[in-house]
C-alpha positions in Angstrom: -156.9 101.7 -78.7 -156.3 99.5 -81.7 -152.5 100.5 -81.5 -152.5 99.0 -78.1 -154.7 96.4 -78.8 -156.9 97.4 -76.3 -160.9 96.8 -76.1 -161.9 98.2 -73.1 -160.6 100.9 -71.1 -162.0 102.5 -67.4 -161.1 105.5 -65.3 -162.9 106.8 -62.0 -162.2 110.4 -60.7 -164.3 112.0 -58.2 -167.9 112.6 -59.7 -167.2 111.2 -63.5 -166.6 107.4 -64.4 -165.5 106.4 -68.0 -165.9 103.6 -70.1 -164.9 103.2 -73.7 -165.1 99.8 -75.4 -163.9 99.0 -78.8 -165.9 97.6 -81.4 -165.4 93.7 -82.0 -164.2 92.8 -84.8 -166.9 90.1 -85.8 -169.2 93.4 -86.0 -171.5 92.6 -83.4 -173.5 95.6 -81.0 -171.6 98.0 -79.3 -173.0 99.2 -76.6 -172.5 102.4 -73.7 -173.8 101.3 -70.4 -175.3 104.0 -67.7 -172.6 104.7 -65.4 -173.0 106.3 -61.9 -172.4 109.8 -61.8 -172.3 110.8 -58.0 -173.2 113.5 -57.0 -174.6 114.4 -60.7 -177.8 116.3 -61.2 -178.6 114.7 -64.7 -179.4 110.7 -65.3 -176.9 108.7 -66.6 -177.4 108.0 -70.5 -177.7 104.8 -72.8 -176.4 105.0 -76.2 -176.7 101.7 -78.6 -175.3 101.7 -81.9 -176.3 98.5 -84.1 -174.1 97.2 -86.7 -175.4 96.0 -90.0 -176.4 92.4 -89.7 -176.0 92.3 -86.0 -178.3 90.7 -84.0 -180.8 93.2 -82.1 -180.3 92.9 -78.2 -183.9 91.5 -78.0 -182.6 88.5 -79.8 -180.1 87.4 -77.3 -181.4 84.6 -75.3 -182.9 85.4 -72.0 -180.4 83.7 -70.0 -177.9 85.2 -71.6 -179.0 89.0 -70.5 -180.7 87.7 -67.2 -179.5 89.3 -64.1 -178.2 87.1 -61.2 -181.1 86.2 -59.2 -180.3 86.3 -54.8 -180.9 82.7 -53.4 -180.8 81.8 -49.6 -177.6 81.2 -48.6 -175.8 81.4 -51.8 -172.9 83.6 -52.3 -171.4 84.5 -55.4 -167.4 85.4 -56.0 -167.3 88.3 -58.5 -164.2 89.4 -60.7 -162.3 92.2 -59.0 -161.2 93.1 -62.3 -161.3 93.0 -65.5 -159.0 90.1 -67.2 -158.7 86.5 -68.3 -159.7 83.9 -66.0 -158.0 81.0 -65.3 -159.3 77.7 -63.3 -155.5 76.3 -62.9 -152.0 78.3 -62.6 -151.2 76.8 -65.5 -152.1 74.6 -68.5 -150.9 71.5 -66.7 -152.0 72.0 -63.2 -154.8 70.7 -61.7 -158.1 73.7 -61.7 -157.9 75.1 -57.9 -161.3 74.0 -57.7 -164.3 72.0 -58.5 -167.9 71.7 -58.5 -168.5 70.3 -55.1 -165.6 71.1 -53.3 -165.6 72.6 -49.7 -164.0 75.9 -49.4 -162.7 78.2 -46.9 -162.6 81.9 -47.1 -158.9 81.9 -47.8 -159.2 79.3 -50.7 -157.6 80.0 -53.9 -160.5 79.5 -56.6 -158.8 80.9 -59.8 -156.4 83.1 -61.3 -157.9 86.4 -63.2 -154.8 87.7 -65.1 -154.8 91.8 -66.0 -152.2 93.2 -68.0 -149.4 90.1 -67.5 -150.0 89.9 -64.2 -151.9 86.6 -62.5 -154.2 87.6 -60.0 -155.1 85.0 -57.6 -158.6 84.7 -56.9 -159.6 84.0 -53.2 -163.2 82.9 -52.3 -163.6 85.5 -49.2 -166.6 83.0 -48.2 -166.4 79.7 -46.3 -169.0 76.7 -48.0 -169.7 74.6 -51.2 -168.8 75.5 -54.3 -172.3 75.0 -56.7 -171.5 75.6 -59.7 -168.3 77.4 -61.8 -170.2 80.5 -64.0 -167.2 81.2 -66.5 -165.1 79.0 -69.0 -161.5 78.8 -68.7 -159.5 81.4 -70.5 -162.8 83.4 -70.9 -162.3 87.4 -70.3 -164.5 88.5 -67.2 -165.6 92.0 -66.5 -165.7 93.9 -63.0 -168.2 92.3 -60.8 -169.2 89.4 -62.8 -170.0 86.5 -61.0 -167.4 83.8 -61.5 -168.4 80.9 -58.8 -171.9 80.3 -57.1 -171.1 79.2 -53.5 -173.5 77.9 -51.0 -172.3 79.3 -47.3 -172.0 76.6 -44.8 
């Protein structure tokens, strides 16, 4: 992995998913989530391996680790992917999007880019958009919320 230069790296095959994350290089927690085993007799595991001087997980804020709460009539567009996201299609270009604008399912909202390629992001749901939940050029995983839209 540090050949590459990779940090994270995924693979599904029938009853066995895979994750393997690399260790940052500030030193901070490293941590194996529980992944779904179908069809698996035994529970998933947790392993947590603290580095020296690294702050415990019960430190981090609570809105940091809080888990996205269902509101009525609020959508959220998740990252289909892992990758950078992008608000514009390039550093000059006006963001696709704003807080407040209306959108249809077809909108463009961003650009997640995996492995040199620019994936555009479309909203798949027609309303407002409330409120953009990621910075720009910040890496997203799969299934993070990236815009909170209120349906119309």
């Amino acid at each position: 992995m540090k050949r590459s230069d990779l940090i994270e790296f995924e693979i599904e095959e029938s009853e066995l998913k895979l994750r393997i994350c690399r260790a940052p290089k500030n030193g901070g927690q490293v941590q194996a989530m529980p992944m779904a085993f179908h069809g698996a007799t035994n529970p998933p595991f947790v392993v947590e391996h603290q580095q020296p001087g690294a702050p415990s997980a019960q430190a981090a804020s609570p809105a940091a680790v809080a888990p996205v709460v269902d509101e009525a009539n609020v959508e959220y567009v998740k990252s289909p992917m892992v990758g950078t996201f992008y608000r514009a299609s390039g550093p000059d270009s006006a963001p696709y999007c704003e807080v407040g604008a209306s959108i249809s399912a077809e909108s463009v909202l961003c650009i997640v880019e995996a492995m040199k390629v620019m994936n555009e992001i479309h909203a798949e749901v027609s309303g407002k958009i409330v409120e953009i939940l990621v910075e720009d050029g910040q890496t997203v995983e799969y299934g993070q919320p990236l815009f909170k839209v209120k349906k119309a």
